[in-house]
N, C-alpha and C positions, 0 to 999 in steps of 0.2 A: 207872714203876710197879715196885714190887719183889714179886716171887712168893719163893716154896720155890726152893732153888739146883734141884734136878729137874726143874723145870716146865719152866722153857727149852730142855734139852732134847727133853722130849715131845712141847713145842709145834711145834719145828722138824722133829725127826724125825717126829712125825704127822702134820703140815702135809705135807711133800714124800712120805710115804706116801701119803697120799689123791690127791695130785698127779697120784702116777705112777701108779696104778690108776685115774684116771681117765682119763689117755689113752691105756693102755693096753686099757680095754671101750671106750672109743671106736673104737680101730682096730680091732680086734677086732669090733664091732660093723660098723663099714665094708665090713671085708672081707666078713662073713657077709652083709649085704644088699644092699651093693653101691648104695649112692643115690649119688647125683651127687655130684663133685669139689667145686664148689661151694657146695654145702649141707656137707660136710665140713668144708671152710674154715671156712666161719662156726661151726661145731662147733670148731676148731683154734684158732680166734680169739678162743671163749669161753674155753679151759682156757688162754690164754697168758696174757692180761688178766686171768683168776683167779688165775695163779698170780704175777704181779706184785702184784693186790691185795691179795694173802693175805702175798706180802714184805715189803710194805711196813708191813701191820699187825701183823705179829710185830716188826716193826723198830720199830715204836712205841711198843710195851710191852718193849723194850728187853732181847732174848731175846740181844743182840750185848752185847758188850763197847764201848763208846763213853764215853768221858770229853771230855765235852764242854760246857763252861759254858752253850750256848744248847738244851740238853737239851729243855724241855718244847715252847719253840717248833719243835726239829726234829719232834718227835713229834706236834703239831700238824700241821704239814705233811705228816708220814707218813699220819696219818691222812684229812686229807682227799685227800691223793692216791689213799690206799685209795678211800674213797670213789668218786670219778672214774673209777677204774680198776674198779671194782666194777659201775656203773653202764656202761660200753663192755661188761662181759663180760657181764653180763645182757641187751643190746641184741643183741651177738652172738647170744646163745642163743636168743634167743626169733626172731631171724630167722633162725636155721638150725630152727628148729621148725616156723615158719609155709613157709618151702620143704618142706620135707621132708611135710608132713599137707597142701599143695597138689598135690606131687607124687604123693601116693597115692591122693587121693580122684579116687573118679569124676563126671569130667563130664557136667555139667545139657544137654540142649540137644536 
């Protein structure tokens, strides 16, 4: 797909902005309350699998320089790898979420 010659780098430079602000409040966040290693991880494990996601979806829409005759089916494959990779980092997050509000609430009993 062809954008504006400046997209590409927006998209890149924005994309790895949002990146690193995100696991920068993340630690940030860890250190201020301190939950478990574990639930971390799965927090660690969402922002690394999004930020593959997010590579390989800029890599689809062709924000790289690639001269490559099987073009559309690599971007195909970028994309559903996005996909996949999208779906592991959502999995992650929502089980570092479901630890994290088990850990907090208080027990019935």
């Amino acid at each position: 797909m062809y954008l504006e010659a400046e997209v590409y780098g927006l998209l890149n430079w924005g994309f790895a902005t949002v990146m690193g602000l995100e696991l920068i409040s993340l630690i940030f966040i860890w250190l201020h309350n301190r939950f478990s290693k574990e639930t971390f991880g799965w927090f660690i494990g969402h922002t690394v699998f999004f930020a593959f996601a997010g590579y390989k979806l800029i890599e689809a829409i062709n924000t790289f320089e690639h001269n490559n005759p099987m073009g559309s089916e690599n971007a195909s494959l970028s994309i559903g790898t996005s996909g996949v990779l999208w779906t592991i980092s959502v999995t992650c997050l929502l089980i570092g979420l479901n630890r994290l509000i088990s850990s907090k609430a208080p027990r019935k009993g």
